[in-house]
Structures are given as C-alpha cells and as structure tokens.
C-alpha positions as CSV (number, residue, x, y, z in Angstrom):
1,X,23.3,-2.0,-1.6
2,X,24.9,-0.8,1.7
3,X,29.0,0.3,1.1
4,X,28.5,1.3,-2.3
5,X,29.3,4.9,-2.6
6,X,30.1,6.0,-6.2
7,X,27.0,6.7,-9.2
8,X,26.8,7.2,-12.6
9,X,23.8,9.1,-13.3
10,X,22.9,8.9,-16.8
11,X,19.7,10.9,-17.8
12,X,18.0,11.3,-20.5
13,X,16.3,15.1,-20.9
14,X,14.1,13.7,-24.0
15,X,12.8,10.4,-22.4
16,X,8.7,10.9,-21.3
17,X,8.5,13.6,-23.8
18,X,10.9,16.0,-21.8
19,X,10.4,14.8,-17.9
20,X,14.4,14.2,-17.9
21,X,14.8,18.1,-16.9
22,X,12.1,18.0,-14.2
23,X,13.8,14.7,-12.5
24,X,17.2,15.5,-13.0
25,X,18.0,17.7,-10.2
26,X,15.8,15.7,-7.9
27,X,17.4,12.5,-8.7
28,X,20.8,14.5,-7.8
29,X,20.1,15.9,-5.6
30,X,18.6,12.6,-3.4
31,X,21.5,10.4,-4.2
32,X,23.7,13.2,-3.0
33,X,21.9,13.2,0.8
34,X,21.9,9.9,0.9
35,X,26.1,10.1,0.6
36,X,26.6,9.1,-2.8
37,X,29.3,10.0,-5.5
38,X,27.3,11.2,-8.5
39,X,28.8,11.6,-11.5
40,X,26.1,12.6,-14.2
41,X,26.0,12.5,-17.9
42,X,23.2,14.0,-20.4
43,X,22.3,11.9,-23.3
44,X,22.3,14.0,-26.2
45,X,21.5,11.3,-29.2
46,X,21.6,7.5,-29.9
47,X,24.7,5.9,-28.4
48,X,25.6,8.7,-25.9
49,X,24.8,5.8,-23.0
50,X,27.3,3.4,-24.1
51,X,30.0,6.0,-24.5
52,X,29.0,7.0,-20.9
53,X,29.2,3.4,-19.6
54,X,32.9,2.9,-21.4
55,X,34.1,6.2,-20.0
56,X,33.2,6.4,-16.7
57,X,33.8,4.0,-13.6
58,X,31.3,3.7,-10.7
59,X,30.5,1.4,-8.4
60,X,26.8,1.1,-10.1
61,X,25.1,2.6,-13.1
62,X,21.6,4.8,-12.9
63,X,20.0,5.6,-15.6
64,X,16.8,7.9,-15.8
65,X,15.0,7.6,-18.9
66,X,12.8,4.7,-21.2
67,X,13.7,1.4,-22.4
68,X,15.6,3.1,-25.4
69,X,18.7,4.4,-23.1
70,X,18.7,1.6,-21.2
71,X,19.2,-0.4,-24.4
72,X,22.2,1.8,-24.8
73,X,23.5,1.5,-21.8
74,X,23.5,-2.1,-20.9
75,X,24.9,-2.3,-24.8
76,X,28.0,-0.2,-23.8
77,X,28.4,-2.8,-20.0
78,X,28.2,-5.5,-22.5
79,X,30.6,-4.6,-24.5
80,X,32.7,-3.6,-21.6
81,X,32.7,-6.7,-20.7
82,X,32.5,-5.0,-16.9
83,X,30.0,-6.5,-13.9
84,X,28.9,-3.6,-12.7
85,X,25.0,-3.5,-11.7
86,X,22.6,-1.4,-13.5
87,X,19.3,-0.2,-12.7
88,X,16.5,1.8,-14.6
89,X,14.6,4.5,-13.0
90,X,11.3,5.2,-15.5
91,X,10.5,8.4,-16.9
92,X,10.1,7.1,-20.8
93,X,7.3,7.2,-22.4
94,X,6.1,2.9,-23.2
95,X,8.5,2.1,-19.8
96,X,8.0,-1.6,-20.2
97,X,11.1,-3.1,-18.4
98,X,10.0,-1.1,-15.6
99,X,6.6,-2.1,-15.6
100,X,7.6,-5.9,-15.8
101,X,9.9,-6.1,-13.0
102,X,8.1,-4.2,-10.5
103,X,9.9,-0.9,-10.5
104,X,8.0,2.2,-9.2
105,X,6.4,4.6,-11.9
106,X,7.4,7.7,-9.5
107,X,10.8,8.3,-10.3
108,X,12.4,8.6,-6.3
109,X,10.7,5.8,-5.4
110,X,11.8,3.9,-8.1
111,X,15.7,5.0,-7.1
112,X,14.8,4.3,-3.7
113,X,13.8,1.0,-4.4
114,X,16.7,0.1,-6.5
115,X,19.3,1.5,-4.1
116,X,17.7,-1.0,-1.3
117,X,16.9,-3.6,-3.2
118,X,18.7,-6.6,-5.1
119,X,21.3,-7.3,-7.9
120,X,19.5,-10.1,-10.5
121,X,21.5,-12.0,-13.5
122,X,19.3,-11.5,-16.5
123,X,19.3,-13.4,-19.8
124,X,19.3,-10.9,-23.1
125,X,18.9,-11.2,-26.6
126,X,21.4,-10.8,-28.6
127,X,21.1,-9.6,-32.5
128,X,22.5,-7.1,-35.1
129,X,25.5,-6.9,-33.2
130,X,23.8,-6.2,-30.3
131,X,21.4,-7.3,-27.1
132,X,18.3,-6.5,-26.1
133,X,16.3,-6.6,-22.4
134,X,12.6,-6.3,-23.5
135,X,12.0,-7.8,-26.9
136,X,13.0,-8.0,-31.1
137,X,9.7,-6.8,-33.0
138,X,9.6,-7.7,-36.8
139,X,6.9,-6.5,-38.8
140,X,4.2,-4.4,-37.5
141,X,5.0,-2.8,-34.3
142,X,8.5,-2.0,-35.9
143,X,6.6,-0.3,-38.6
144,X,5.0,1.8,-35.7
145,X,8.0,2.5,-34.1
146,X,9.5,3.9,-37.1
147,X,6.5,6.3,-37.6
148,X,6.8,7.4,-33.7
149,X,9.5,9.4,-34.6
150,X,7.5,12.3,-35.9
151,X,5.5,12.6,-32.6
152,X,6.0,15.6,-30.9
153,X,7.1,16.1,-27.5
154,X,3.7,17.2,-26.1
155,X,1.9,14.5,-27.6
156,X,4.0,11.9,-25.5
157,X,4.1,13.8,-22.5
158,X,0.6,14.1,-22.3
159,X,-0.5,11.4,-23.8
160,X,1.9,9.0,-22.4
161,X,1.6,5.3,-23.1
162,X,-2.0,6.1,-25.2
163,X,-0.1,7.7,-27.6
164,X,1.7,4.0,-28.5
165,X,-1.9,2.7,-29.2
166,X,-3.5,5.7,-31.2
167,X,-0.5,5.6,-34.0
168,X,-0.9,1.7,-34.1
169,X,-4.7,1.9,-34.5
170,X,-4.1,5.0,-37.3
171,X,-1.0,3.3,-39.1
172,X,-2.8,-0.3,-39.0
173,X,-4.8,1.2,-42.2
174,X,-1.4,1.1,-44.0
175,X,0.7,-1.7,-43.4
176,X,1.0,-4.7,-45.4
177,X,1.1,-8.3,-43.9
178,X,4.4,-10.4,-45.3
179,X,5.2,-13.9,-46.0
180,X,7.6,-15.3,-43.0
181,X,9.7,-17.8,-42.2
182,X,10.9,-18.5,-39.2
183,X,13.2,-21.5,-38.0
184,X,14.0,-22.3,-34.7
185,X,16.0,-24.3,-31.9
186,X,13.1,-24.7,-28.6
187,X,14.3,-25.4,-25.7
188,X,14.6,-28.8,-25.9
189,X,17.2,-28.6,-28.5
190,X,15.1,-29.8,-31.5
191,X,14.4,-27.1,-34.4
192,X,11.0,-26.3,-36.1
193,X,10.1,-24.5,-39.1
194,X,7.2,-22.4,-39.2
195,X,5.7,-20.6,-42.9
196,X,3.3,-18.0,-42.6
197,X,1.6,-15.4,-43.7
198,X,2.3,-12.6,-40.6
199,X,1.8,-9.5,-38.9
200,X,4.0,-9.7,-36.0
201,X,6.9,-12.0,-35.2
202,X,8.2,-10.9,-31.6
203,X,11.2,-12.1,-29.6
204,X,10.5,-11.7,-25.7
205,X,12.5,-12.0,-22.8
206,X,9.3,-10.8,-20.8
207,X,6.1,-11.5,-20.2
208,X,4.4,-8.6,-20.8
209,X,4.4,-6.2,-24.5
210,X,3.0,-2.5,-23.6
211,X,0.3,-4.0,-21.3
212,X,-0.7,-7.0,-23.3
213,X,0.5,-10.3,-22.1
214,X,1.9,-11.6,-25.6
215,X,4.1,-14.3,-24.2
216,X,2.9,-14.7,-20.6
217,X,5.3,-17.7,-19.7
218,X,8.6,-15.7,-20.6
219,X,11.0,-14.7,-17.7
220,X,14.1,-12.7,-17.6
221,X,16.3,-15.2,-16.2
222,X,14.9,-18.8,-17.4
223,X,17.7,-19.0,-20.3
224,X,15.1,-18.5,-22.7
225,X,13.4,-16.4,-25.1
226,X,9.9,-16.1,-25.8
227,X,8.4,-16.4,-29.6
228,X,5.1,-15.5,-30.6
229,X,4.1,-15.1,-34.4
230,X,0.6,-13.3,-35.1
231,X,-0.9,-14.5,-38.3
232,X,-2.4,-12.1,-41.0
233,X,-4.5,-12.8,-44.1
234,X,-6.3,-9.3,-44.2
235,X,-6.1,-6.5,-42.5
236,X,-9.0,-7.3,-40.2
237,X,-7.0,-9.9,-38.6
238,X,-4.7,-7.3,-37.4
239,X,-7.7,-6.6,-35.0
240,X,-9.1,-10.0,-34.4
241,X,-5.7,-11.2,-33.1
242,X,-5.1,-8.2,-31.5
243,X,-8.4,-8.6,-29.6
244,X,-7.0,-12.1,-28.8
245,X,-4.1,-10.8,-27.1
246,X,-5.5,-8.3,-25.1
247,X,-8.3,-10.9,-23.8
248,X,-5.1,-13.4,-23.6
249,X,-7.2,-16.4,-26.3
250,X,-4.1,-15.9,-28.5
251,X,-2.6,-19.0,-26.6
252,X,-5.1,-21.4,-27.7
253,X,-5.9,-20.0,-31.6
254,X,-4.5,-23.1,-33.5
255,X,-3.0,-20.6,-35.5
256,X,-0.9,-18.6,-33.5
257,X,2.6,-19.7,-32.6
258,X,3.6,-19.2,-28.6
259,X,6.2,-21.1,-27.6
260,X,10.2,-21.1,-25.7
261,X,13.4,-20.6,-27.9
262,X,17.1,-20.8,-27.5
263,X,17.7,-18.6,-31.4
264,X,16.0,-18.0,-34.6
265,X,16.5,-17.2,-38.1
266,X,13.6,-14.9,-39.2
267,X,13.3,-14.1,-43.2
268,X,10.3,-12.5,-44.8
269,X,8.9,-11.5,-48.2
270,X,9.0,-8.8,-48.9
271,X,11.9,-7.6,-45.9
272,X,10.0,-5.4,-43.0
273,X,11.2,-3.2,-40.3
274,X,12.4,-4.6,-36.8
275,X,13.1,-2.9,-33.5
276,X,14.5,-3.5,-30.2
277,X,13.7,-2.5,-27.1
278,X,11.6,0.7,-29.0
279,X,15.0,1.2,-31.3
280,X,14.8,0.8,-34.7
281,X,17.0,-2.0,-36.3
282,X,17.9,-3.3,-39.7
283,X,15.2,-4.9,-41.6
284,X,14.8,-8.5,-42.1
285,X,16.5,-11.3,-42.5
286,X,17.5,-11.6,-39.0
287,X,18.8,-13.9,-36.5
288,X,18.6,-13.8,-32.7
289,X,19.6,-16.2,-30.2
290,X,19.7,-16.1,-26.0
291,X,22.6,-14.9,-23.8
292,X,21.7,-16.4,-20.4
293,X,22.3,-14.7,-17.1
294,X,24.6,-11.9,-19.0
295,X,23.5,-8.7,-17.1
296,X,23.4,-7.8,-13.7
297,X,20.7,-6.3,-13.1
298,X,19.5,-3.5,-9.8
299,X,15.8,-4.2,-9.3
300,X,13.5,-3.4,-6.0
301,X,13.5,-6.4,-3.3
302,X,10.0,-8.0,-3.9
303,X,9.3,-8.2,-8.0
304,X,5.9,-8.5,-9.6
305,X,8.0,-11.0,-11.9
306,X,9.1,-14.2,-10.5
C-alpha cells in the first residue's frame, strides 16, 4: 500500500461495548506518523457508514468497529459504485470477518497489517436491497440477534464473544422451529428443492459462524455462497445439531443440508426473523443470490483463509 496517502477513518464509539473511544485516538494518531491524510467520521446510528462512504473521497477506507459497520460501509462503496479498497480493523463484539481472514484482534496491529498488506476481490451476498460479507441467518440466530439488542454495554465489553453464546443458550428455551422451503440454483446450474422442518437456514460466504465451522468449504472469493440448513423436530435438536457443529459431524448427518449455491428463494411457515452480517433484516420470504468478486477488499499479506 506504499503511495497511498489519504484515509477515511470511520469509527464506531459503540462497537466492543464502547472500545471505539479507547482506539480512536490511537488509530489517529498512528496513521498520522506514518504520513497519512485522516479524515475521521463517528458513527452515530445505523447507516451513518454509508453516508460517510458517499460523502467523503480517500484514497482507501478504515473502518474501526464490528461486522455491523462494516456492513454499512461496504453497502454505501457498493452503491457508489466507487473501487476504492476497504479494510476492517476489529474492535466489535462477535468480529467474525476479522477472525476469518486472518486480521489481528489488537486493533494497531490489525491497521498495521492492513496498511502493508494486500487488496483482495471478494464475492458478497446480495439481498433486501442490499449485500452482505459474512452471512444471511433465517430463523434462530436472527431471533438471537434481535434479542441482543437489550444487552448492555458492560455485558459485551466484558463478556465479549461469550455473551453471543449465553443469550442463545437462554433464548433457545423460547423459540419455535418453522416449516421451510428453500429452492436453489448449486453451482452446477441445476436447482434443488429442499422441505423441512428447521432451525437455522444460513447463507455463508465464509467458512467459519462465531467459532463454529458451519460451512467449512465456503470462501470469500470462489463465486459462491455457502448453504447449510439445520433441521428441528423439538427443541432438543436445537442442541444435538448444535453439538454436531461444534464437533464438525453436521457434514455427514443425512439430515442436514451443506452444500455450494449461486441464489436462493427461502419461504417459511410461519415467517421468522433474518439478519445479516449481525443486522437485523426483514423476515422471511427472502431471496439471496451471489455477486462475485464485487468488493475490494484490504486484508494482511498471509491469510488464515485461502
């Protein structure tokens, strides 16, 4: 990344529970030794990212915060139709992307990584209007999502990714399974229909979900996306597949659907909750289908993911 010389900083104070104001200075202040332009903008709510991305020119785009900011910001390049690369230094809570591609958990060795490091073309998701980097969740982790929003600041500061695990063990007692239908084009071009009764349908573009390999052959710039629909008849299946994932057996359970897609249609019966990228969505019926190599993406030199 030698020559480049102008930054957009865009930080989000919330992400990690509140860690934005302990990084922001230092992030600044770094960038600004090492001869960089910064221009920086605070994210005060949903959608401040894109208008950042739209409004300001730079050379390449920082942003310091989860997977939910970066969803907004590589939303508002999108739309911009603009090639400038972006990179994601990690101070969110879940910080999946981050932990996927190989980007540092300490916040300046993550920038410094990214600043010396290399510009990848990643395929997205695209649905509801909008993409996605990490994944569409229908059903149960949506569900979770959605009752995240009452956790405090503390809780996810300390707590960190734990906290993700302890509301979906507590709010497992409560959701209901649905019936779902899901048709698909693979990657071959053919289409398949699959009818189940389900827990989880998720939509990857990467291999790993919050530490558990669900779909452990996706990658981020194959061209495709990644199903995986979890099977429920009863609440204790919630577990028993969930025990499958974790020990990765969910590949081989006759049951459970893994396999590569180019789109989907997704209804259900009754309609439940999706999200993306940690952002709630609309519920379902939804359809989602892949945008290859659409985003240029900053990440550090060597990458865990091939």
């Amino acid at each position: 990344m030698q020559g480049k010389k102008s930054v957009l900083l865009i930080v989000n104070l919330q992400s990690g529970g509140g860690k934005g104001h302990k990084w922001l200075a230092r992030l600044e202040k770094f960038l600004k030794e090492k001869d960089w332009k910064v221009r920086t903008v605070l994210t005060e709510q949903q959608g401040s990212a894109i208008s950042a991305v739209w409004e300001h020119e730079a050379d390449i785009i920082l942003v310091a915060g989860g997977d939910g900011v970066f969803h907004d910001a590589i939303n508002g390049l999108w739309q911009s139709k603009r090639s400038v690369p972006i990179g994601l230094i990690p101070i969110g809570t879940g910080n999946v992307f981050a932990a996927n591609m190989g980007i540092p958990s300490h916040p300046i060795d993550a920038l410094i990584q990214l600043l010396n490091g290399q510009v990848r073309w990643l395929d997205v998701g695209e649905t509801h209007g909008q993409i996605f980097h990490c994944s569409l969740g229908v059903g149960f982790d949506a569900y979770v999502v959605a009752q995240m929003e009452t956790v405090s600041k503390p809780q996810k500061r300390f707590l960190g990714k734990l906290v993700y695990f302890l509301h979906a063990l507590r709010h497992s007692l409560h959701y209901r399974w649905s019936s779902v239908r899901v048709e698909a084009e693979l990657a071959d071009g053919s289409r398949q229909v699959w009818e189940k009764e389900a827990w989880l349908v998720l939509v990857s573009n990467l291999p790993d979900y919050g530490g558990v390999k669900v779909t452990p052959n996706a990658k981020p710039d194959d061209g495709l996306l990644d199903l995986c629909i979890l099977p429920s008849r009863s609440k204790a299946d919630y577990f028993r597949f969930a025990l499958l994932g974790l020990l990765g057996w969910h590949m081989h359970h006759p049951e459970v659907v893994v396999t590569q897609i180019r789109s989907a249609q997704i209804v259900s019966d009754p309609p439940v909750p999706t999200q993306m990228d940690g952002e709630l969505t609309p519920p379902t019926p939804v359809t989602v289908k892949v945008i290859p190599k659409a985003l240029p993406v900053l990440l550090p030199a060597k990458l865990n993911n091939k």
